[in-house]
C-alpha positions as CSV (number, residue, x, y, z in Angstrom):
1,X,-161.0,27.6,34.5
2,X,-164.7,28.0,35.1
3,X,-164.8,25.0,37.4
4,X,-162.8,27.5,39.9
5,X,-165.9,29.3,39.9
6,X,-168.6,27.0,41.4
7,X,-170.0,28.0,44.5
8,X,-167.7,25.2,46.3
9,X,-164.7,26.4,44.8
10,X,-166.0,30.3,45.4
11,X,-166.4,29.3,49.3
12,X,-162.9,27.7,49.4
13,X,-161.4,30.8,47.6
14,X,-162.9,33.0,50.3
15,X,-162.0,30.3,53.0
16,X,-157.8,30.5,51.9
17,X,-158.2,34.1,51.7
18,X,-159.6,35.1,55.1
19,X,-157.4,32.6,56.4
20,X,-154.3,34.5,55.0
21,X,-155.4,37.6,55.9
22,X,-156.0,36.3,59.6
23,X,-152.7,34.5,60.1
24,X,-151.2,38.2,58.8
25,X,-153.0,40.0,61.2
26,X,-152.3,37.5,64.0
27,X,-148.7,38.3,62.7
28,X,-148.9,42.2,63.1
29,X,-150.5,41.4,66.3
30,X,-148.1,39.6,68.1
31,X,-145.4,41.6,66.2
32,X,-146.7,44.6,68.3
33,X,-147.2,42.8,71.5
34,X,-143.5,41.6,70.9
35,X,-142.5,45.7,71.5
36,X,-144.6,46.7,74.1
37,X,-143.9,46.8,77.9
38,X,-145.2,43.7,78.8
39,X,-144.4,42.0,75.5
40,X,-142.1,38.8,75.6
41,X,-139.8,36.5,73.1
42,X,-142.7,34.3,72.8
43,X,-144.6,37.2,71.4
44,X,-141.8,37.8,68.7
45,X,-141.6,34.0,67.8
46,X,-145.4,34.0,67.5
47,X,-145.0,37.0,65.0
48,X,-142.3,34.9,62.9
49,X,-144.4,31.8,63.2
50,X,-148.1,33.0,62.1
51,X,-146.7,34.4,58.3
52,X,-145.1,30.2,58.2
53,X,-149.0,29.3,58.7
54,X,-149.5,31.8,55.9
55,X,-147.1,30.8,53.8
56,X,-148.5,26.6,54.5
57,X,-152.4,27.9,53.7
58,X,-150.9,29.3,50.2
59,X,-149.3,26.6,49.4
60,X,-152.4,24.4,50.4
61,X,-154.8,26.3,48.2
62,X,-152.3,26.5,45.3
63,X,-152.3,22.3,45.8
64,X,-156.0,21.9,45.7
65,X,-156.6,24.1,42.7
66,X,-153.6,22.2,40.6
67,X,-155.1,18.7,42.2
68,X,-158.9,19.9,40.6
69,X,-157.5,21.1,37.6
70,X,-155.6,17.9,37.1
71,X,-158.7,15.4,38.1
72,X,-160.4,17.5,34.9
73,X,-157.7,17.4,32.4
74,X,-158.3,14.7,29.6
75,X,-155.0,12.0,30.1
76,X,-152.7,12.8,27.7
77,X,-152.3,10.4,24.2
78,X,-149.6,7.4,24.5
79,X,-146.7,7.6,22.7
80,X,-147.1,3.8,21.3
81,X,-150.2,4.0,18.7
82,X,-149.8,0.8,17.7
83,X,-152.8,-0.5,19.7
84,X,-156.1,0.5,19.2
85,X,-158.1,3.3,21.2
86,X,-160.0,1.8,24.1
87,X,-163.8,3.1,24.0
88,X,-163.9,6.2,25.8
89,X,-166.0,5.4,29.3
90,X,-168.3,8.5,31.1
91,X,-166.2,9.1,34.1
92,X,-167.4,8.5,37.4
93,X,-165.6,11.0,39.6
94,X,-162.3,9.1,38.9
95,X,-163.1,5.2,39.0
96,X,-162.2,5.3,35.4
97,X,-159.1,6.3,36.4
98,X,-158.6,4.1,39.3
99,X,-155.6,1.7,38.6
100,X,-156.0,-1.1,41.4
101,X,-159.7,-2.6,42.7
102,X,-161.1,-0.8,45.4
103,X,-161.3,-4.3,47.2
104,X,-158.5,-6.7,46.7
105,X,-159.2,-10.1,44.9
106,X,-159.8,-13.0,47.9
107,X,-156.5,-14.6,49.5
108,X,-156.1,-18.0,48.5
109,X,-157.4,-20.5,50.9
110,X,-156.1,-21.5,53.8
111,X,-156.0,-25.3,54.9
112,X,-157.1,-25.9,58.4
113,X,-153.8,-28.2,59.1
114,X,-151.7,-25.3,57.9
115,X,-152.9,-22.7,60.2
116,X,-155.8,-23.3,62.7
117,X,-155.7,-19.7,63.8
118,X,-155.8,-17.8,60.3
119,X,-158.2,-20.4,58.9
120,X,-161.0,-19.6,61.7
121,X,-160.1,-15.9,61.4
122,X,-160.9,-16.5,57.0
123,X,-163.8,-18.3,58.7
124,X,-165.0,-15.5,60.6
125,X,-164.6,-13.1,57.7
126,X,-166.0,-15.1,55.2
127,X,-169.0,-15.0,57.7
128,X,-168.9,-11.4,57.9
129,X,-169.1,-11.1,54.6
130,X,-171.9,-13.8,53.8
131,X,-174.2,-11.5,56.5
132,X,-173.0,-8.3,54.9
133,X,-173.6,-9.3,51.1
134,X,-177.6,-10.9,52.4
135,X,-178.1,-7.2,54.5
136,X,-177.2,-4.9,52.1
């Protein structure tokens, strides 16, 4: 629970929390607009639609705290013990946890009598990538 106090998570919390408190004064607002002379419909449905905006920036926060809390929770055991533990890896802000490549494996090649237009196109990629692999 102490990673909910970090100066990024202290600036979020304040962040959520002005925001609430503005979209419920924005309500009262228009709510009182809504009853005076020159007040409209408009101004009652704005006053019905800023505590919805509210009520999304709640639900928002409550998401990002449970998403954190989640990224920092150790994965739970397997049920089959059977196989041996895997050596335990430092984490690297979730690419240990990462379940498909960030780049997908190379498409089979294509033979220039098959397609003409997507072998030039693998052509031009492979290129790209030949001048992007000597650059960087």
């Amino acid at each position: 629970m102490t990673r909910m106090l970090t100066p990024r998570w202290l600036l979020l919390h304040a962040v959520f929390i002005a925001a609430v408190i503005a979209t419920a004064f924005l309500a009262w607002w228009q709510w009182d607009r809504a009853h005076e002379a020159g007040g409209s419909f408009q101004n009652l449905g704005y006053a019905l639609q800023w505590p919805l905006f509210g009520v999304f920036t709640l639900c928002m926060w409550v998401w990002l705290i449970r998403m954190e809390l989640q990224q920092h929770d150790p994965p739970q055991a397997a049920s089959d013990t059977s196989e041996p533990a895997e050596p335990a890896e430092p984490e690297d802000d979730g690419a240990a946890r990462r379940r498909r490549p960030l780049v997908p494996p190379p498409a089979p090649p294509v033979e220039v009598g098959e397609d003409p237009q997507l072998a030039e196109y693998n052509r031009y990629l492979a290129e790209l990538n030949d001048a992007d692999q000597r650059a960087g």
